[in-house]
C-alpha positions in Angstrom: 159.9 279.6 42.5 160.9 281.4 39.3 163.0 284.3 39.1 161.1 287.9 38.6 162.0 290.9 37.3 161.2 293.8 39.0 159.4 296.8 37.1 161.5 299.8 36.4 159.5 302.5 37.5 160.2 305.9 35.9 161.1 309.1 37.8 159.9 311.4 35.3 156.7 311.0 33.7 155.1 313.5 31.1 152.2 315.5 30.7 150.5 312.9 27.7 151.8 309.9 30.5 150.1 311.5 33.5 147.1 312.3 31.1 146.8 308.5 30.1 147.0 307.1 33.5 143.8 309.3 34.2 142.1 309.1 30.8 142.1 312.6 30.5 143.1 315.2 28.2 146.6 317.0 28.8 144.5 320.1 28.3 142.9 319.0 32.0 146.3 318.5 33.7 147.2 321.6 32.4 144.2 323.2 33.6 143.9 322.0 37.0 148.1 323.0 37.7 146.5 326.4 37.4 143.9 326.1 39.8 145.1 323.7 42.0 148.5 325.3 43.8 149.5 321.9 45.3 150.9 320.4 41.7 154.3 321.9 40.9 155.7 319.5 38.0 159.5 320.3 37.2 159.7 321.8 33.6 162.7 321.4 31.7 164.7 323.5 29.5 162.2 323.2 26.6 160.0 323.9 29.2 157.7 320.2 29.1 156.6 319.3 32.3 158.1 316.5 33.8 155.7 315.3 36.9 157.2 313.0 39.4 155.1 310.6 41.3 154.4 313.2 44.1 152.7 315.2 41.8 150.8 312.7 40.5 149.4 311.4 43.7 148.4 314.8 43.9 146.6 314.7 40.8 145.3 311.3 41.7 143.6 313.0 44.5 141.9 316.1 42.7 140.8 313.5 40.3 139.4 311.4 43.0 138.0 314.9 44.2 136.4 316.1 41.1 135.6 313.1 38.7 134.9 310.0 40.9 133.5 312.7 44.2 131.9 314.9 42.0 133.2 318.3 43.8 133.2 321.6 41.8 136.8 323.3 41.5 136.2 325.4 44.2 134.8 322.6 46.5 137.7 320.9 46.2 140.0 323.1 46.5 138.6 324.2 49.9 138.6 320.0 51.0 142.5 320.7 50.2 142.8 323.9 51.9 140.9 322.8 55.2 143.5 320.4 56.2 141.9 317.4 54.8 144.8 315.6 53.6 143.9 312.4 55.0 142.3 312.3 51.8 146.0 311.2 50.1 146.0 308.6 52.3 143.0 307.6 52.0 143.1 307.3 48.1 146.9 306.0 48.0 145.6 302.9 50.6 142.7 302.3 48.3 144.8 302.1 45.3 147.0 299.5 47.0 144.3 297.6 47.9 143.0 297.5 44.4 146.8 296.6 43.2 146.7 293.6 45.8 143.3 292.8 44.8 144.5 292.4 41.0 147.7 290.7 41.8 145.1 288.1 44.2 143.0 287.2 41.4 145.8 286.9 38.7 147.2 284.1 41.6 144.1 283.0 41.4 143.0 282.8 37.4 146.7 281.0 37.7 146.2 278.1 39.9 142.7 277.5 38.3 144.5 277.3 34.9 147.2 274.7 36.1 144.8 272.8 38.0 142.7 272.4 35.5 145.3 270.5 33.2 
């Protein structure tokens, strides 16, 4: 089995990089720090936000809330305020589940490849 390289994964990601991974304007990021008090990116001494992955399962989750749910602000910030954080879970085991399901198919789109030759 060939040697592979693991990813090296940032620590510190920026407003433009969280923005990307969303497809969203930095405007929005910006926006829903404001309203939602859960997301607390470290700024630094130019004062750019740095957000670290916590904060961006956060904002994985009001995303998941808002654009893919379709709450309002407000109904989403009370899901977050009731207690339901089982939501994070829930979201962060679905993402892994779509990670395995990509990696399964790449095995898969390989094999067919090789046995095809």
């Amino acid at each position: 089995m060939p040697y592979k390289e693991r990813e090296i994964e940032k620590k510190y990601y920026s407003i433009g990089e969280v923005a990307q991974m969303f497809k969203v304007a930095p405007s929005l990021i910006r926006y829903w720090e404001g309203e939602f008090d859960i997301i607390h990116p470290k700024k630094d001494k130019k004062g750019n936000r740095r957000y670290v992955k916590d904060d961006i399962e956060k904002i994985r989750y009001i995303y998941h809330l808002v654009k893919e749910k379709g709450y309002t602000l407000q109904g989403a910030q009370d899901v977050i305020k009731s207690g339901k954080e089982q939501g994070f879970d829930k979201v962060a085991a679905v993402q892994k589940l779509q990670q395995i399901k990509d990696f399964l198919i790449n095995i898969r789109e390989e094999f067919n490849a090789k046995s095809n030759t």
